[in-house]
PALO-34976 format. One record per residue (C-alpha): residue number from 1; x, y, z. Coordinates in steps of 0.5 Angstrom, whole numbers, plus 500, padded with zeros to 3 digits. Example, Ala and Ser with C-alpha at 12.3 -4.5 7.8 and 13.67 -1.06 7.14 Angstrom:
<rs>
+-----+-----+-----+-----+
!  nr !   u !   v !   w !
+-----+-----+-----+-----+
!   1 ! 525 ! 491 ! 516 !
!   2 ! 527 ! 498 ! 514 !
+-----+-----+-----+-----+
</rs>
This chain:
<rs>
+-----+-----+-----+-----+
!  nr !   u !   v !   w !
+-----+-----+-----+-----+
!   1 ! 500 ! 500 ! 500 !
!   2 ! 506 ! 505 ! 502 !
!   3 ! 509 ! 503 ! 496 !
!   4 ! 503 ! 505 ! 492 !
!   5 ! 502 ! 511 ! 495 !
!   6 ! 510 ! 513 ! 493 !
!   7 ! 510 ! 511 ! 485 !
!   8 ! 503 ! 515 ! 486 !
!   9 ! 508 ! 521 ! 488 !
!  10 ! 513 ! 521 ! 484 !
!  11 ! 509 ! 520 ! 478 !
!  12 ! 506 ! 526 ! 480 !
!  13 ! 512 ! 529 ! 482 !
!  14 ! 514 ! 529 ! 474 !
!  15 ! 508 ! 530 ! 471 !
!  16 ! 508 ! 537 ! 475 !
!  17 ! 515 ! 537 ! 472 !
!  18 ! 514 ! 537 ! 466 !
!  19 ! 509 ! 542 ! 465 !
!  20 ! 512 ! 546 ! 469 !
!  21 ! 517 ! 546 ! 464 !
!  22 ! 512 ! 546 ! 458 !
!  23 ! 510 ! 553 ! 461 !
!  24 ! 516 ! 555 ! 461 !
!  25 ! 518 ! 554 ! 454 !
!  26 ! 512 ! 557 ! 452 !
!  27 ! 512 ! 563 ! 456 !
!  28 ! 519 ! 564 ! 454 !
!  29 ! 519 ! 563 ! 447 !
!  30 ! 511 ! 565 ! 444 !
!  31 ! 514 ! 565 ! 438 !
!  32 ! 514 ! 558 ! 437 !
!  33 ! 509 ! 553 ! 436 !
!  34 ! 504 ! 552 ! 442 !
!  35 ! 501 ! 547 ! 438 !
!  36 ! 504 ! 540 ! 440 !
!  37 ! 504 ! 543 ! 448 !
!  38 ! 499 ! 539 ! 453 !
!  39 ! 493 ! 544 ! 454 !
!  40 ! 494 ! 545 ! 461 !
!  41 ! 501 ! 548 ! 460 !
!  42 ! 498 ! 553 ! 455 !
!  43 ! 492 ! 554 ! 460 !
!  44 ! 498 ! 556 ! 465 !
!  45 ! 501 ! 559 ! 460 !
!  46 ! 496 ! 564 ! 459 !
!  47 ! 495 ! 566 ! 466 !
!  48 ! 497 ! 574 ! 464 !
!  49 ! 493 ! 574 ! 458 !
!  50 ! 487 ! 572 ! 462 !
!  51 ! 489 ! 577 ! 467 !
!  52 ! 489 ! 583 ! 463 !
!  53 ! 483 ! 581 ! 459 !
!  54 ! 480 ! 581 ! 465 !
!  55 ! 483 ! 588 ! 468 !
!  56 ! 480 ! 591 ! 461 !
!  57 ! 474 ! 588 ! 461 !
!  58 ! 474 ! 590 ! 468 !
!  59 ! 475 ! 598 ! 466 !
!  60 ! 470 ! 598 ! 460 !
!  61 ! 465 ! 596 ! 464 !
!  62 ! 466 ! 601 ! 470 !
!  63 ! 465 ! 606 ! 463 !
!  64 ! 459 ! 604 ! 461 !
!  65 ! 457 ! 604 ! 470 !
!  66 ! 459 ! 611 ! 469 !
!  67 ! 464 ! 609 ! 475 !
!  68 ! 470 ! 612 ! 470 !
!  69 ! 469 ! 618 ! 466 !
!  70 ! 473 ! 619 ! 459 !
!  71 ! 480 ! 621 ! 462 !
!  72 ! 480 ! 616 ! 468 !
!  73 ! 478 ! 610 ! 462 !
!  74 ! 484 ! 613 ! 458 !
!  75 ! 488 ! 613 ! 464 !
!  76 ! 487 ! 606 ! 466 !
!  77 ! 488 ! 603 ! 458 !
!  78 ! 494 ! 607 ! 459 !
!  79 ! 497 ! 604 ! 466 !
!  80 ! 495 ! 597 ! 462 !
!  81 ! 499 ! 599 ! 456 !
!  82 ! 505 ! 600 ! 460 !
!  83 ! 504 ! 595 ! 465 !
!  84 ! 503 ! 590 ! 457 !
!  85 ! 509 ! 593 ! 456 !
!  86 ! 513 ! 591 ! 461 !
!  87 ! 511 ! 584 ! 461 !
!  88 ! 511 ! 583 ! 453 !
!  89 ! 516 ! 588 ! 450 !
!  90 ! 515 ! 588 ! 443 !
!  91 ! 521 ! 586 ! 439 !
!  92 ! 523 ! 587 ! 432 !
!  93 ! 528 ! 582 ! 428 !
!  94 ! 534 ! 585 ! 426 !
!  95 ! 533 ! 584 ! 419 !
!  96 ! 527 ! 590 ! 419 !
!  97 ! 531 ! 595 ! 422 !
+-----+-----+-----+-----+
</rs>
């Protein structure tokens, strides 16, 4: 039964691993294909994305409330902007400039 219980572990212990992995990778280099990643990775991996989806989906709905008026709604796209910009900066290849 303990026996049992450590495999049990371990393989859990490694599969939480690889993901781990995986989510890594993607993060990293979202250039490569993300297609031949488990789902639960990509899903992982998504965590900011659904995060700033939500913080703007947040914003325009306090615009329609009437919460934020037009220069508190822009303010806000702004922060979101920067912070976009910060985790995800834009890179250009060498070979446009």
């Amino acid at each position: 039964m303990a026996a049992t219980m450590i495999v049990g572990a371990l393989v859990a212990g490694i599969y939480a691993a690889l993901i781990a992995m995986h989510v890594a990778a993607i993060r990293h280099d979202r250039a490569a294909a993300t297609a031949d990643r488990p789902q639960v990775a990509r899903w992982l991996a998504a965590t900011g994305e659904r995060r700033r989806a939500r913080l703007e989906s947040n914003a325009v709905l306090r615009r329609i409330d009437g919460e934020l008026d037009r220069a508190g709604y822009r303010e806000a796209m702004a922060v979101l902007a920067a912070q976009d910009a910060i985790e995800r900066p834009l890179e250009v290849p060498k070979s446009l400039l």
